[in-house]
ROTORVO-488427 format. One record per residue: residue number from 1; residue in three letters; x, y, z of N, C-alpha, C in turn. Coordinates in nm, 2 decimals, m for minus. Example, Ala and Ser with C-alpha at 12.3 -4.5 7.8 and 13.67 -1.06 7.14 Angstrom:
BEGIN
+-----+------+--------+--------+--------+--------+--------+--------+--------+--------+--------+
: pos : code :    n.u :    n.v :    n.w :   ca.u :   ca.v :   ca.w :    c.u :    c.v :    c.w :
+-----+------+--------+--------+--------+--------+--------+--------+--------+--------+--------+
:   1 :  ALA :   1.32 :  m0.57 :   0.78 :   1.23 :  m0.45 :   0.78 :   1.32 :  m0.33 :   0.78 :
:   2 :  SER :   1.28 :  m0.22 :   0.71 :   1.37 :  m0.11 :   0.71 :   1.29 :   0.00 :   0.79 :
+-----+------+--------+--------+--------+--------+--------+--------+--------+--------+--------+
//
This chain:
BEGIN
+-----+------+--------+--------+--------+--------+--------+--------+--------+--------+--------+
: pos : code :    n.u :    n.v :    n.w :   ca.u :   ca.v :   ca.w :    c.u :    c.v :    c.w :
+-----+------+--------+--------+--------+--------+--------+--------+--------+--------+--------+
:   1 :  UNK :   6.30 :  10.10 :   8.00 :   6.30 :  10.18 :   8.11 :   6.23 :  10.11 :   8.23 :
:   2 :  UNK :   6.12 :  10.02 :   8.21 :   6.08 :   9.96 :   8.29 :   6.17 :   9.85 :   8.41 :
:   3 :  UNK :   6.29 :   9.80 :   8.37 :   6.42 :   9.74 :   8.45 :   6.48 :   9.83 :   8.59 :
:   4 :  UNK :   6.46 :   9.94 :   8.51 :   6.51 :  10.08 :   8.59 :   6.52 :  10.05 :   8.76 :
:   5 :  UNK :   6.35 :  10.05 :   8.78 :   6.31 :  10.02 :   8.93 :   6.36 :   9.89 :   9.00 :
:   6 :  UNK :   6.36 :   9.81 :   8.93 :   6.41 :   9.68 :   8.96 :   6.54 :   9.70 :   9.01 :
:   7 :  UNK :   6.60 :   9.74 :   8.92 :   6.78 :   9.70 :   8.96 :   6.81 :   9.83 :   9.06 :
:   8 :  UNK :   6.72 :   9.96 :   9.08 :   6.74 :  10.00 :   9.20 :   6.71 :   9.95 :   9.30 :
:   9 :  UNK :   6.60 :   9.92 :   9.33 :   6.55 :   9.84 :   9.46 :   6.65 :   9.71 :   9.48 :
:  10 :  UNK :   6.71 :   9.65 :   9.39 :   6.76 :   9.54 :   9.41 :   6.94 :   9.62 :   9.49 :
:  11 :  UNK :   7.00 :   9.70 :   9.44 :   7.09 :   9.79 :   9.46 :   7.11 :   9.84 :   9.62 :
:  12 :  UNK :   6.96 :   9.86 :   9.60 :   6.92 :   9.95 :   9.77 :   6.95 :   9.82 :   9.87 :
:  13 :  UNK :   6.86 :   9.71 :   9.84 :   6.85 :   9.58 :   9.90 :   7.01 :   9.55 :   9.98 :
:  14 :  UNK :   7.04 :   9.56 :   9.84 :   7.19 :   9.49 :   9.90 :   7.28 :   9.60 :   9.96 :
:  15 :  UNK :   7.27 :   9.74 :   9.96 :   7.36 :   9.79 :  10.04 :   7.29 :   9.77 :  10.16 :
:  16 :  UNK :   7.15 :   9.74 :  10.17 :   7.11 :   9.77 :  10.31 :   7.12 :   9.64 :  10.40 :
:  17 :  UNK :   7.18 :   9.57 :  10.33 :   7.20 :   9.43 :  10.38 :   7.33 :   9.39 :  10.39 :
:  18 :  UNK :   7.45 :   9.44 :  10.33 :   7.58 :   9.44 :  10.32 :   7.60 :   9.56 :  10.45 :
:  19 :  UNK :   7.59 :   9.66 :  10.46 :   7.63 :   9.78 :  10.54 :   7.52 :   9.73 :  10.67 :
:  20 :  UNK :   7.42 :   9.70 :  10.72 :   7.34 :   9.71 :  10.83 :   7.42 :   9.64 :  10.94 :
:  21 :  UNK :   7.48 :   9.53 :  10.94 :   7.55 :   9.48 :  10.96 :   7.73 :   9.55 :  11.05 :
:  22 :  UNK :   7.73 :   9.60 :  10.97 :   7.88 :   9.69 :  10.99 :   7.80 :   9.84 :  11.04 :
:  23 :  UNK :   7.68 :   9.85 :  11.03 :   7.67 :   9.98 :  11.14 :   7.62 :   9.97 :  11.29 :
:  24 :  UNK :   7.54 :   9.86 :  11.26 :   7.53 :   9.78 :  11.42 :   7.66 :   9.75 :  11.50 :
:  25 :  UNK :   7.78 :   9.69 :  11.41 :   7.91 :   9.72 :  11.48 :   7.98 :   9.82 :  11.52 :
:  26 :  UNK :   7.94 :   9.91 :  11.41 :   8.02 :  10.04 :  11.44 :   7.93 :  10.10 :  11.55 :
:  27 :  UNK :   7.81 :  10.09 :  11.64 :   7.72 :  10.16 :  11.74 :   7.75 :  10.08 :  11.84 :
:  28 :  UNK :   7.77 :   9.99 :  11.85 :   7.80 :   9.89 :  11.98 :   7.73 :   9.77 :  12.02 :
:  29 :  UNK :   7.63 :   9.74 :  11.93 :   7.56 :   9.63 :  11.89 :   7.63 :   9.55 :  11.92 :
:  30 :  UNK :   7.71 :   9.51 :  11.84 :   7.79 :   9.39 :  11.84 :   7.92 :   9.37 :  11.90 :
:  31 :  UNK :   7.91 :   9.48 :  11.97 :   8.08 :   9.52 :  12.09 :   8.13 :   9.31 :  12.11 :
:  32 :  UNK :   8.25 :   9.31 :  12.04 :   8.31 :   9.24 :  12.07 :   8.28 :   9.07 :  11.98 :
:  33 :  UNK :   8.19 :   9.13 :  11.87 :   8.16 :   8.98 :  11.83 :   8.26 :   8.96 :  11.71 :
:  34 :  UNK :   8.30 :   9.07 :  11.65 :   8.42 :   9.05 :  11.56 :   8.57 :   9.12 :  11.62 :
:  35 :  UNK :   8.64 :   9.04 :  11.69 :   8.77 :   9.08 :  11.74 :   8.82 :   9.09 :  11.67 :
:  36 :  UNK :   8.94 :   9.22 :  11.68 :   9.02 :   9.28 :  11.57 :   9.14 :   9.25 :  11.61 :
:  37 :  UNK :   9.18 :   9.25 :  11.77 :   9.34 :   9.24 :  11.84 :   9.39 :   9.13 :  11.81 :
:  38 :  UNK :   9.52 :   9.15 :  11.80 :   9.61 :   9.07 :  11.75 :   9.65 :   9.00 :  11.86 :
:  39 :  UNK :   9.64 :   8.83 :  11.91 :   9.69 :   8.77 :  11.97 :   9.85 :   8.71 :  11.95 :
:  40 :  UNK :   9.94 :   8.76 :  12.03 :  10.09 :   8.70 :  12.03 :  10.13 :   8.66 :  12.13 :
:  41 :  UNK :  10.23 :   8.61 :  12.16 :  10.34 :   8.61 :  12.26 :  10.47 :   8.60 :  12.19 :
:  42 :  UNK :  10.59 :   8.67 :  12.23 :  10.70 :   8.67 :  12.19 :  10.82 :   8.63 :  12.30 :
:  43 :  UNK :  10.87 :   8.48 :  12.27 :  10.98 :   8.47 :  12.41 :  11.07 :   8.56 :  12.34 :
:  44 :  UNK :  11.21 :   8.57 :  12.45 :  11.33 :   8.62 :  12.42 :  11.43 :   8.53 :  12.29 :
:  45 :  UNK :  11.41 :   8.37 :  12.34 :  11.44 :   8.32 :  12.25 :  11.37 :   8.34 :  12.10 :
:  46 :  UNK :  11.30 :   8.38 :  12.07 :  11.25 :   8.40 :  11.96 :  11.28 :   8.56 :  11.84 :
:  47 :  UNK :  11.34 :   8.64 :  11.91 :  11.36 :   8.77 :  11.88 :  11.53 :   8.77 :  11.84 :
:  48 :  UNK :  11.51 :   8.83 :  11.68 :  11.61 :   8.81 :  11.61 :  11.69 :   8.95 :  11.62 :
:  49 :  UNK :  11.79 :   8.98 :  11.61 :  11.84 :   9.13 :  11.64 :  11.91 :   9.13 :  11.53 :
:  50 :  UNK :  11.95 :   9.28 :  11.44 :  12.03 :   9.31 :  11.37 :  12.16 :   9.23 :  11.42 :
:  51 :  UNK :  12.24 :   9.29 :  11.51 :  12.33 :   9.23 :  11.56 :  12.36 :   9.05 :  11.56 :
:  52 :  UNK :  12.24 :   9.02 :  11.57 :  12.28 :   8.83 :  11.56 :  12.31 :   8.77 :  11.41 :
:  53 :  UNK :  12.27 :   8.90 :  11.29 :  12.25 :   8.84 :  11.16 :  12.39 :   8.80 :  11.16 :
:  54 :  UNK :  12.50 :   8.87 :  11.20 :  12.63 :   8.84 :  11.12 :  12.72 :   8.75 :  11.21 :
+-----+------+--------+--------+--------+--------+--------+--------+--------+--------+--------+
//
């Protein structure tokens, strides 16, 4: 029973170290240090249509 405290605190440790991180992002801490948008460009030449398959 003595391990008990151990592997809690170690538990606590790591969500608080895994998640602090991702709540600072989610508040605006870190507005814009992990970009999510998708960068593309699509010419016309590049766009396949049903129509061209056959």
């Amino acid at each position: 029973m003595e391990r008990s405290p151990a592997i809690s605190f170690t538990i606590l440790a790591f969500t608080v170290l895994a998640g602090g991180p991702l709540l600072l992002e989610h508040t605006g801490l870190f507005t814009g240090a992990f970009p999510t948008e998708i960068l593309a460009r699509v010419d016309d030449g590049n766009v396949v249509r049903a129509t061209d398959s056959q």
